[in-house]
C-alpha positions in Angstrom: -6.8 1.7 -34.6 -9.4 2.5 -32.3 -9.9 6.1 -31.4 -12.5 7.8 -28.7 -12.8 11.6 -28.1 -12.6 11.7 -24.6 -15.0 14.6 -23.3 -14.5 17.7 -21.2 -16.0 16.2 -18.1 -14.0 12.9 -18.8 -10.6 14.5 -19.0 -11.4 16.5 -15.5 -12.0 13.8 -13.9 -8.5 11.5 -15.2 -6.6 15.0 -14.3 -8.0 14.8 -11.0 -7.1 11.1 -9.9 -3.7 11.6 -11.9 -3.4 13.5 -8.4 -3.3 10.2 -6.4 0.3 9.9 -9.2 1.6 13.8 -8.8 4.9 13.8 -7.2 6.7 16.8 -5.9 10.7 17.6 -6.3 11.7 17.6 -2.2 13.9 21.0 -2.7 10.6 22.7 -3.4 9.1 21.2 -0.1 12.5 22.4 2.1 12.9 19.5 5.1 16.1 17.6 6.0 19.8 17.6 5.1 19.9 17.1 1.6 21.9 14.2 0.4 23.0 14.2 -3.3 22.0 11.6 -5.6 25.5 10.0 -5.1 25.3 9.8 -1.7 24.5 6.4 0.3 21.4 7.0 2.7 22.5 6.0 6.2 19.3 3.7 7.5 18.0 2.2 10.6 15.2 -0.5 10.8 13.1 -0.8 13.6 11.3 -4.8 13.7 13.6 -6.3 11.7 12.5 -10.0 11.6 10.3 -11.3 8.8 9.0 -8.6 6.8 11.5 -6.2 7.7 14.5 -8.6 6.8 12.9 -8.6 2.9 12.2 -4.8 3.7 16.6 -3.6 4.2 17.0 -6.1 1.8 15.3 -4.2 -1.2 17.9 -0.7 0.5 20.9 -2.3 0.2 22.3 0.1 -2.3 22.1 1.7 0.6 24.0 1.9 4.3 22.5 -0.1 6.5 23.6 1.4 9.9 21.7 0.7 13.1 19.1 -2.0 13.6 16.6 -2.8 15.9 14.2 -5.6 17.5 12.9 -6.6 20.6 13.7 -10.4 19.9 17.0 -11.1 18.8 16.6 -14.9 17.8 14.1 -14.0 15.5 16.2 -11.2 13.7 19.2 -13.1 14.0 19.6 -13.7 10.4 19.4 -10.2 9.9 21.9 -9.1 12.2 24.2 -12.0 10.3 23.4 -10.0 6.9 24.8 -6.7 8.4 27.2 -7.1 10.5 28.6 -3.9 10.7 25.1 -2.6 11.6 25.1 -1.5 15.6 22.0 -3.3 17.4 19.5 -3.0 19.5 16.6 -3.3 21.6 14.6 0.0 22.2 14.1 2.0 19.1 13.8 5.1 20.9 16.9 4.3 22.7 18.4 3.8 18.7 17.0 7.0 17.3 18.2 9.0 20.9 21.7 7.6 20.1 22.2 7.1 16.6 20.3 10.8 15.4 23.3 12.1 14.0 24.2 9.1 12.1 21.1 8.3 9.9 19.3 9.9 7.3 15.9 7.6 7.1 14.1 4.6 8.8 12.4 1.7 8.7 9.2 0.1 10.3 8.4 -3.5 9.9 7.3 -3.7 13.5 3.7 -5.0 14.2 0.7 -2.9 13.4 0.6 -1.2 17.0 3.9 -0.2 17.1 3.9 1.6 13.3 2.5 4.9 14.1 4.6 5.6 17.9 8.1 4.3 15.9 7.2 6.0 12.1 6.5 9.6 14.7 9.5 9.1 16.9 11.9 9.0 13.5 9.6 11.9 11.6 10.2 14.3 14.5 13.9 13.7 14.8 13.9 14.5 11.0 14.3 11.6 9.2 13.0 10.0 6.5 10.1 6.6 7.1 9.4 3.8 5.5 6.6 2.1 6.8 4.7 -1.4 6.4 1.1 -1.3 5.4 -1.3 -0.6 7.0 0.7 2.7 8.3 -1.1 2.8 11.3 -2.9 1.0 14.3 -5.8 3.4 14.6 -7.2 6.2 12.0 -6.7 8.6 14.2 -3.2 8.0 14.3 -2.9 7.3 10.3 -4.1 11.6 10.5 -1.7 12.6 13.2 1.7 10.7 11.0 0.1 12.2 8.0 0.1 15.6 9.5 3.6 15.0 11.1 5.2 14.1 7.6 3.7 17.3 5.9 5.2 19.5 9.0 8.4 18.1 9.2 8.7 17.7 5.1 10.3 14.4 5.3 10.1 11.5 2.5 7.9 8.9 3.1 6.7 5.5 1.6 4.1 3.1 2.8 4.5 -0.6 2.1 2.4 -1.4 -0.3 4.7 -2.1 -3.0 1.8 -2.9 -6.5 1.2 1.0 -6.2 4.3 1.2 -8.4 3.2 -1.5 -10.5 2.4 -1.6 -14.3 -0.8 -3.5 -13.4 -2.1 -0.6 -11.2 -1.4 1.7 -14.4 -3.4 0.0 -16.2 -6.5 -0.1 -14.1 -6.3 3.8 -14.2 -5.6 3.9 -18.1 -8.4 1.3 -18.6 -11.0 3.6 -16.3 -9.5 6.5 -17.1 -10.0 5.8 -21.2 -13.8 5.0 -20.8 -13.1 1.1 -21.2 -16.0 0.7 -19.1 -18.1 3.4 -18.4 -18.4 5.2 -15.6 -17.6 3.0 -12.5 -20.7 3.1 -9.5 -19.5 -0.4 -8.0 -16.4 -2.5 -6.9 -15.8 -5.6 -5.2 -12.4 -6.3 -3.2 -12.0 -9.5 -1.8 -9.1 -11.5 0.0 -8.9 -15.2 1.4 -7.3 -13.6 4.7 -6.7 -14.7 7.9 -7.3 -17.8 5.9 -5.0 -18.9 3.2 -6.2 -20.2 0.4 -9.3 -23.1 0.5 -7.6 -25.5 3.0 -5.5 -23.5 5.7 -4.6 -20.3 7.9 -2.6 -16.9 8.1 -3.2 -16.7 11.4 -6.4 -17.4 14.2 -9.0 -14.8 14.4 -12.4 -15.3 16.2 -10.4 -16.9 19.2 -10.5 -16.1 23.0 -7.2 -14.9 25.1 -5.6 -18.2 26.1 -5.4 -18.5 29.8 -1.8 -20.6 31.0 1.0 -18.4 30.7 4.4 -19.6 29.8 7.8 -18.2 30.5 9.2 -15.5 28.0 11.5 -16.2 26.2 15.2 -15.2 27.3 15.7 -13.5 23.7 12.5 -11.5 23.5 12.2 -8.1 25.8 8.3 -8.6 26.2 7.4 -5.5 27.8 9.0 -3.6 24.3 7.0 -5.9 22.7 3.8 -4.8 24.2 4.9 -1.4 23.2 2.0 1.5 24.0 -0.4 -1.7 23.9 -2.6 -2.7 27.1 -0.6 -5.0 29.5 -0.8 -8.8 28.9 1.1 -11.9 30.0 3.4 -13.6 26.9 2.1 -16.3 25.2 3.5 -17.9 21.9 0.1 -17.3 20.4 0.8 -13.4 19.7 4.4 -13.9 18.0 6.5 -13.7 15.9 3.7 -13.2 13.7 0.1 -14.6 14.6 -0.6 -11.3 16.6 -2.4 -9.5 13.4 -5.6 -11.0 14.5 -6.2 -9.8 18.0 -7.4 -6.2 18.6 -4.7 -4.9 20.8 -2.0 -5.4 18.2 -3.3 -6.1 14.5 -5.3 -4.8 12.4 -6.7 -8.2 11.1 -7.2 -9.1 7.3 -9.0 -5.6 6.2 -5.6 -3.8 8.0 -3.4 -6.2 6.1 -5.0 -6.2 2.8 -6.8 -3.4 2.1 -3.8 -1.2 1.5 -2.8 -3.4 -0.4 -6.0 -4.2 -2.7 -7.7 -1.0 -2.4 -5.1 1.8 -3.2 -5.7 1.0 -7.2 -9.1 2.1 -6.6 -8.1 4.9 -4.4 -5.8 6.1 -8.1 -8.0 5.0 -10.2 -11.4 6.5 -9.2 -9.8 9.6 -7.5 -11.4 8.3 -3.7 -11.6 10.6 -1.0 -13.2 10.6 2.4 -16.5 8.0 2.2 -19.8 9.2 3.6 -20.9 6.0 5.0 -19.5 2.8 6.4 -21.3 -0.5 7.4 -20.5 -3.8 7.6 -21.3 -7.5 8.1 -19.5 -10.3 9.9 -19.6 -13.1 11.7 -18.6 -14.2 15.4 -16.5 -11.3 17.1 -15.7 -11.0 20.4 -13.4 -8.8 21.8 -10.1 -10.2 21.5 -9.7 -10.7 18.4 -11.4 -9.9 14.8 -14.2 -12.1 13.0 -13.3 -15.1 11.3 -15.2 -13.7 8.0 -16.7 -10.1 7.1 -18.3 -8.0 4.6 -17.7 -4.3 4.6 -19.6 -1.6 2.8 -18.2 2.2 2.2 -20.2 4.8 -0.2 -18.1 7.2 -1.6 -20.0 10.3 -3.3 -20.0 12.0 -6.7 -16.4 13.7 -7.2 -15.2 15.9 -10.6 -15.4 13.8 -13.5 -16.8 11.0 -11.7 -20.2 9.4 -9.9 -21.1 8.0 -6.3 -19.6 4.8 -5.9 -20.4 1.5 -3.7 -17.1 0.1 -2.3 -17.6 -3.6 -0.7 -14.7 -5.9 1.3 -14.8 -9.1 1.8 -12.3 -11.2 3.6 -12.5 -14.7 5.2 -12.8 -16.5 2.1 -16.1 -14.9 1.4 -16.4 -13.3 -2.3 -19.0 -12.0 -4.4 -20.9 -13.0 -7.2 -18.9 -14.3 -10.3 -19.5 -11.9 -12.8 -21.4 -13.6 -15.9 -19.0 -12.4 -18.2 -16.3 -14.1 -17.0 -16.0 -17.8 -18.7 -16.0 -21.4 -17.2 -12.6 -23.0 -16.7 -11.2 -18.5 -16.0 -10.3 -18.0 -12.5 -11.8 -15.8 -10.4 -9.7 -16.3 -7.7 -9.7 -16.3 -3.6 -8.0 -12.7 -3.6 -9.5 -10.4 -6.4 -10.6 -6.6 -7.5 -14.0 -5.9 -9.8 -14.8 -3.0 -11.5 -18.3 -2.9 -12.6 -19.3 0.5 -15.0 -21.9 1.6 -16.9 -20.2 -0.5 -20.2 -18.8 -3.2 -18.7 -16.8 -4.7 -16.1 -13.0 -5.0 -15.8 -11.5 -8.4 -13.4 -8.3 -7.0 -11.6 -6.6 -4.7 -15.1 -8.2 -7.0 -17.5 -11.9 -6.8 -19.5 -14.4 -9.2 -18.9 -15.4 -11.3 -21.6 -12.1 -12.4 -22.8 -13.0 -11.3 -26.4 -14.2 -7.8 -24.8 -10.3 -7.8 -24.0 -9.0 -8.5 -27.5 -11.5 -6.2 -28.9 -10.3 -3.4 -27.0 -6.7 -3.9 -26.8 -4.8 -1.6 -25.0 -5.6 1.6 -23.5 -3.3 5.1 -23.9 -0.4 5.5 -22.1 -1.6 8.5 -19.4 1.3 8.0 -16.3 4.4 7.7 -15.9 5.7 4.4 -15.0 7.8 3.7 -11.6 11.3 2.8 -11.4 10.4 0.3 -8.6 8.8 0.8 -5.3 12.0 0.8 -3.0 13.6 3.3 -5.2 11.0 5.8 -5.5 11.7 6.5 -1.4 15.3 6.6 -1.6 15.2 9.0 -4.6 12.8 11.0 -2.6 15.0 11.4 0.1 17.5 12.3 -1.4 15.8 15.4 -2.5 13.6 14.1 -6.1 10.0 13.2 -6.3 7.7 12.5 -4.1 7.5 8.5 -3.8 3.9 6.8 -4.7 2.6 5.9 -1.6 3.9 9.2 0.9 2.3 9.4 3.6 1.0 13.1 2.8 -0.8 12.7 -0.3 -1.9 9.2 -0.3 -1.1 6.7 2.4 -2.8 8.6 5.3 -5.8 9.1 3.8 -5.9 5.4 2.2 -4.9 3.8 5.9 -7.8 5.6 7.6 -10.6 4.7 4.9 -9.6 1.2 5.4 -8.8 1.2 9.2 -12.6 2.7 9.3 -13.7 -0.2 8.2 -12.3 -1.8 11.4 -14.4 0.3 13.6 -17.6 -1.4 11.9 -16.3 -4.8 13.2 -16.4 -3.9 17.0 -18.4 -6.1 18.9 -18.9 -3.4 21.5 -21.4 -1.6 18.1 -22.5 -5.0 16.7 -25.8 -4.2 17.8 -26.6 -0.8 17.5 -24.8 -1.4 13.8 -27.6 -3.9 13.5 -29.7 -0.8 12.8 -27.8 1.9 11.2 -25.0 2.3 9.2 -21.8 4.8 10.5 -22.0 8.2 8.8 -18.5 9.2 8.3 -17.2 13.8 8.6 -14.0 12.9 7.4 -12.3 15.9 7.6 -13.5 16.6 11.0 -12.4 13.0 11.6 -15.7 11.7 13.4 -19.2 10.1 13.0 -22.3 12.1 13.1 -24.9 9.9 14.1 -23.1 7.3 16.5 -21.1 9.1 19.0 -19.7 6.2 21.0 -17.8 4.5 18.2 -16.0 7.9 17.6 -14.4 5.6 20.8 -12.6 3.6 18.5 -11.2 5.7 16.0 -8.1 6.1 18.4 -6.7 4.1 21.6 -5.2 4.9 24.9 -1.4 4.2 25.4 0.3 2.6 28.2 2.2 5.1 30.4 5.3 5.7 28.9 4.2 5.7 25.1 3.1 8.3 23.1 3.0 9.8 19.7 
């Protein structure tokens, strides 16, 4: 049986990213009515089409109460699954009326409307679930963040492999010395495209310029939400809007939370120093088909500086040596790389590094499942995995950062100097205008 002693400085280090894990029991916190353990949550959704169909579908242990959309044919099917739900258009209008009747939310709404609907339900008291990537801007992933810690409500951001055996592996792997200590990692993701031969959705396109009707079941200006003012076109929904600026938050924004929270846990991440970025085309309606983004993080307890690099649009990096003809690599990945070795996703590379090593120590505790982590948190247990206090702020603005490198409005100063990131002061120090886009302007009537 193999056996390591695991060093003072290597212990300090696990302790502190087993942080990025520590959950708190919500009666020590205070916050809203407590609901025993055998009492069904009351919920709500707000953009209940598509993802947030499968999203009540993983609650329904639960009540499902109210729900909303601003396109009824598309969440048709949903209102068919709960019919007893009340409906409608205007969440605000829902959480107004309903506020007495439901304990929690949730927000499966595109990016631009998370952070305005996740705030609305947080100050009224009640308990959000929201899709990855939390927020539209990093400013507002900061302001929900701070709104959920005020208001001590549960919280849970979509990204359901947090609460994944795999992800606790990573950790255990990284945390046991598997590889050394870690200085680089590669994340990478076939996004907007998908797979080798065909697309998620458009990116690197221009606004179109005709303007067709609306349809009669969609409310468009809802739609639009605290966005800038547009005409409809079919090209924007239900789903195709993640690509343009004024809505999505384009591949990084739809992946990143996903791919990059393991790394987050398992090399105890915090604020980067520096962000930079390569890319192709951009203009200013809609993200690059392809980029390449670069954060440094520094030196934290029990671990070293570390190089962080993105890639979407099908591009990748190097295949590592160790990996063997005929093994995938994959067009959606995660590499390690240490001092000792490097690990593919939460397995060593060679494949008889792997059986060498065998498994690493238990060190966390594993999840009961994603979904259930949030209701048991609101009804007074642990904190769930992916709260927006502890984790999921801080997570969505290191990746939304990334975004801020993309702006074609910088692509040429960003030709000569990288973005130097204060993140808690929540600016750069060397390139004042792009502290521009770290936020956006709402349309009259919409704030957070």
């Amino acid at each position: 049986m193999r056996k390591r002693k695991i060093s003072r400085r290597d212990f300090m280090g696990a302790a502190a990213a087993v942080a990025a894990f520590t959950i708190v029991p919500r009666h020590v916190l205070g916050g809203p009515r407590h609901i025993p353990p055998s009492e069904k949550l009351n919920i709500a959704g707000i953009g209940i089409g598509g993802r947030g169909s499968r999203v009540l579908s993983e609650l329904e242990s639960q009540n499902i109460v109210a729900l909303c959309d601003v396109d009824w044919r598309h969440a048709a099917g949903t209102f068919r699954r709960y019919p007893e739900a009340r409906k409608y258009h205007d969440f605000r209008k829902m959480l107004d009326k309903e506020e007495k009747n439901i304990d929690a939310v949730t927000v499966a709404a595109p990016d631009h409307i998370h952070a305005v609907a996740s705030m609305a339900a947080i100050k009224r008291g009640k308990h959000v679930y929201c899709e990855k990537p939390l927020t539209h801007s990093v400013y507002e992933a900061r302001m929900v963040a701070n709104a959920a810690r005020e208001h001590k409500v549960a919280t849970q951001m979509g990204n359901q492999g947090q609460a994944s055996e795999e992800t606790r592996l990573m950790c255990e792997y990284i945390w046991d010395g598997a590889i050394g200590p870690v200085r680089e990692v590669h994340v990478w993701t076939d996004r907007p495209l998908r797979g080798l031969n065909s697309v998620y959705w458009p990116q690197g396109v221009e606004r179109p310029t005709d303007t067709p009707p609306v349809p009669d079941t969609l409310d468009w200006d809802l739609w639009l939400g605290p966005a800038p003012q547009r005409p409809y076109h079919p090209c924007y929904v239900p789903f195709k809007w993640r690509g343009w600026w004024d809505f999505g938050t384009g591949a990084l924004g739809d992946i990143g939370c996903h791919r990059i929270d393991p790394v987050f846990r398992a090399l105890n991440l915090g604020h980067p120093t520096s962000v930079e970025a390569a890319l192709t085309r951009v203009n200013n309606e809609t993200y690059p088909v392809a980029s390449i983004v670069r954060y440094q993080f520094p030196e934290r307890e029990g671990f070293p500086a570390v190089k962080l690099t993105w890639y979407d649009g099908g591009l990748r990096p190097r295949r590592p040596d160790e990996l063997e003809d005929g093994q995938q690599f994959g067009t959606n990945g995660l590499l390690f790389i240490g001092d000792k070795g490097k690990m593919l996703e939460y397995t060593l590379i060679p494949e008889s590094k792997r059986k060498e090593y065998g498994r690493p120590p238990q060190m966390l505790p594993r999840s009961p499942g994603h979904f259930i982590e949030w209701i048991e948190a609101c009804k007074g247990g642990r904190q769930a995995g992916s709260n927006f206090v502890d984790h999921a702020g801080l997570l969505a603005e290191v990746v939304l950062l990334g975004n801020v490198a993309l702006r074609p409005e910088l692509k040429e100063k960003l030709t000569r100097t990288k973005l130097y990131w204060d993140g808690p002061n929540l600016k750069f120090t060397n390139m004042p205008e792009a502290n521009e886009y770290l936020r956006r302007d709402y349309r009259q009537g919409w704030s957070l």
